[in-house]
C-alpha positions in Angstrom: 0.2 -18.0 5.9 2.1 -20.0 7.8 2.7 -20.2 11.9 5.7 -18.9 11.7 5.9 -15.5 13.9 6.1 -12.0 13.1 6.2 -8.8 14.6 3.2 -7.7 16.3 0.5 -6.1 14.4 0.6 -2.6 16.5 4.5 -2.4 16.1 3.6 -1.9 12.0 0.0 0.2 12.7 2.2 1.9 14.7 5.1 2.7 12.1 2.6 3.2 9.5 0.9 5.8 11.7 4.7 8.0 11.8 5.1 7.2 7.9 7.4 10.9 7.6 5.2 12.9 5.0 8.2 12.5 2.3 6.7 9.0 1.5 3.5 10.6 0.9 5.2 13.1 -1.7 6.6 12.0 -5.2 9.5 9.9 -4.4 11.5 8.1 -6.6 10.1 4.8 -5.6 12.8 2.5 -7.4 15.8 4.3 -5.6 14.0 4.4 -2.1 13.3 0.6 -2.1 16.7 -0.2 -3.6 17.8 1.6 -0.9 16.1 -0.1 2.3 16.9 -3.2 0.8 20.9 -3.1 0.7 20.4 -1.8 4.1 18.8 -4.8 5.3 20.9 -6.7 3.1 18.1 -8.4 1.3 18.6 -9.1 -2.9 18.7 -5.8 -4.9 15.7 -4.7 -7.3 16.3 -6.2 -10.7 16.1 -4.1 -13.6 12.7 -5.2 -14.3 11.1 -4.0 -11.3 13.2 -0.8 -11.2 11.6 0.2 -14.0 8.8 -0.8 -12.9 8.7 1.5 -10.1 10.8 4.4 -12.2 8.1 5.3 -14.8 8.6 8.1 -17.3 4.9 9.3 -17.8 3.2 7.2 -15.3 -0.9 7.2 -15.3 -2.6 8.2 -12.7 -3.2 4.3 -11.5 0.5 3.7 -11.4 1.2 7.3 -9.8 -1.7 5.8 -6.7 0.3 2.4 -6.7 3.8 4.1 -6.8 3.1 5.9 -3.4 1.7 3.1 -1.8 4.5 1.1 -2.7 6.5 4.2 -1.0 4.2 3.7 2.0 5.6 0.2 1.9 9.5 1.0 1.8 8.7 3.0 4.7 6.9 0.6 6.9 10.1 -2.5 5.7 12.6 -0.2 6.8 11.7 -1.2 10.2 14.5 -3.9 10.8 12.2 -5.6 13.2 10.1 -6.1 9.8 12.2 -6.1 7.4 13.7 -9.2 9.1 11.3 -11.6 8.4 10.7 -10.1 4.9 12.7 -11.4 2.4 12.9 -9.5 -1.2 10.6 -11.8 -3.2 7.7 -11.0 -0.3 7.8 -7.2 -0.5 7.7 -7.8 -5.2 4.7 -10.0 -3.9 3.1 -7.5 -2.0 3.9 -4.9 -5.0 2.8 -6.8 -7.7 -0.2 -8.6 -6.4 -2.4 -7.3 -3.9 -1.3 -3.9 -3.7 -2.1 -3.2 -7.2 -5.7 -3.6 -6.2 -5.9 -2.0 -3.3 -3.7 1.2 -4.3 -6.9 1.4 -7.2 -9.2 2.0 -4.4 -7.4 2.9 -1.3 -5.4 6.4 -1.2 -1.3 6.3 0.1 -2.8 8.7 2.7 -5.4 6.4 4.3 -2.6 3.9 5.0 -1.1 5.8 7.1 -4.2 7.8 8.6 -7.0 5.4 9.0 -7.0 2.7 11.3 -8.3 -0.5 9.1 -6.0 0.7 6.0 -2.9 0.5 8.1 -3.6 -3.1 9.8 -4.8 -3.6 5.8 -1.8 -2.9 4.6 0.6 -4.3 7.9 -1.4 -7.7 7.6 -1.0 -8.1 3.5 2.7 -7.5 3.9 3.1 -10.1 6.5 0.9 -12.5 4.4 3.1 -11.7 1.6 6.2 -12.9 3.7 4.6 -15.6 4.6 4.5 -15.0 8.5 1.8 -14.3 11.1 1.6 -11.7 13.8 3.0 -12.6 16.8 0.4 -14.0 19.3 -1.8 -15.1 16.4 -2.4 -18.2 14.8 -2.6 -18.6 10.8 -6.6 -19.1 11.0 -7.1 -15.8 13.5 -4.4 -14.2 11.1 -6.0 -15.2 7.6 -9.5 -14.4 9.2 -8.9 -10.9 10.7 -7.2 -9.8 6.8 -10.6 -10.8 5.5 -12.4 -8.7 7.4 -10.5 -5.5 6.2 -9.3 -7.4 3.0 -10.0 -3.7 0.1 -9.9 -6.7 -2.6 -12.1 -8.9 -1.3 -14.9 -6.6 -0.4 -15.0 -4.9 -3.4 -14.9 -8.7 -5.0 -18.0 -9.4 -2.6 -19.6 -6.0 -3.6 -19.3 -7.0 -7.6 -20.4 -10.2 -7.3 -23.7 -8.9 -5.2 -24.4 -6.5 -8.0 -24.1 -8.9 -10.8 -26.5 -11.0 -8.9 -29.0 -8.7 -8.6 -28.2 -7.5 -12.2 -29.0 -10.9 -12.6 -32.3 -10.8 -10.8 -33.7 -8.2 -12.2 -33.5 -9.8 -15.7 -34.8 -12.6 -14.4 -37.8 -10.6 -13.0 -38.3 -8.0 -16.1 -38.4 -11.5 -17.9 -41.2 -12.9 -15.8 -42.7 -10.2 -15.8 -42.9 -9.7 -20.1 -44.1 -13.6 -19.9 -47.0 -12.8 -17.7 -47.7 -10.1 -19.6 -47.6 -12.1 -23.0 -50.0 -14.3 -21.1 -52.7 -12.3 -20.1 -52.8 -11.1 -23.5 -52.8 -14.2 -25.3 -55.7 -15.0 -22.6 -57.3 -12.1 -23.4 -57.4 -12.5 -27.0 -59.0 -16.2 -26.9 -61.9 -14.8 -24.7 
């Protein structure tokens, strides 16, 4: 992230927080983004990511990430954001984190719960490459780990395999002592 300023954090919480209930509906995600884009006059979809965003039969993975990534046209519609967000940014944001998050975070709890819209507001701001305005890059990068969906559930992985981990370790202690006292047994 660099120091380069953005909008303020609460302007997007804010925007995120009157995301219109259309965006929460089955949109067609391809022609909504195409849309906000030419009217910020940023570089059009190409045909790639349209049909990216247009699938025929789309699971229900892509169907979670598809209205997020409506969520998203929403909240870049904002020309105050969608100013310092160029087109390569938002296919970032699409194509990298938000494909995790939309896994484990609903389209709905963007827009309802507090931490999911700074979340979401602070991973498309990283993704352009800009910080909140009054913020510095550390205080910036610092506060997204705190809410960062990824992360935790990265943290909350690796603790398990640890004490996966541990436990062999321990059942496999355990069967040595065991193995042991038996051999000791047999000797006496």
């Amino acid at each position: 992230m660099s120091g380069t300023p953005g909008p303020p954090i609460q302007r997007l919480t804010r925007r995120l927080a009157e995301t219109p209930s259309a965006f929460l509906a089955p949109v067609a995600v391809g022609a909504v983004l195409s849309d906000v884009l030419a009217d910020l006059g940023h570089e059009p979809l190409d045909d790639q990511w349209l049909d990216a965003l247009s699938p025929q039969r789309p699971s229900e993975a892509q169907v979670a990430w598809l209205r997020a990534c409506a969520v998203v046209a929403w909240l870049i519609a904002d020309p105050a954001v969608g100013a310092v967000v160029e087109t390569h940014g938002i296919l970032r944001l699409l194509g990298g984190d938000l494909h995790t998050v939309a896994d484990h975070v609903r389209a709905e709890d963007f827009v309802s719960e507090d931490d999911r819209r700074e979340e979401l507001a602070r991973l498309l701001l990283r993704a352009a490459g800009v910080t909140p305005a009054g913020e510095t890059p550390a205080q910036a990068a610092d506060r997204l780990a705190t809410l960062d969906t990824a992360t935790r559930l990265r943290v909350i992985a690796e603790a398990r395999a640890a004490e996966a981990h541990s436990a062999k370790v321990r059942q496999a202690l355990a069967r040595k002592r065991a193995q042991e006292a038996a051999a000791k047994a047999t000797r006496e």
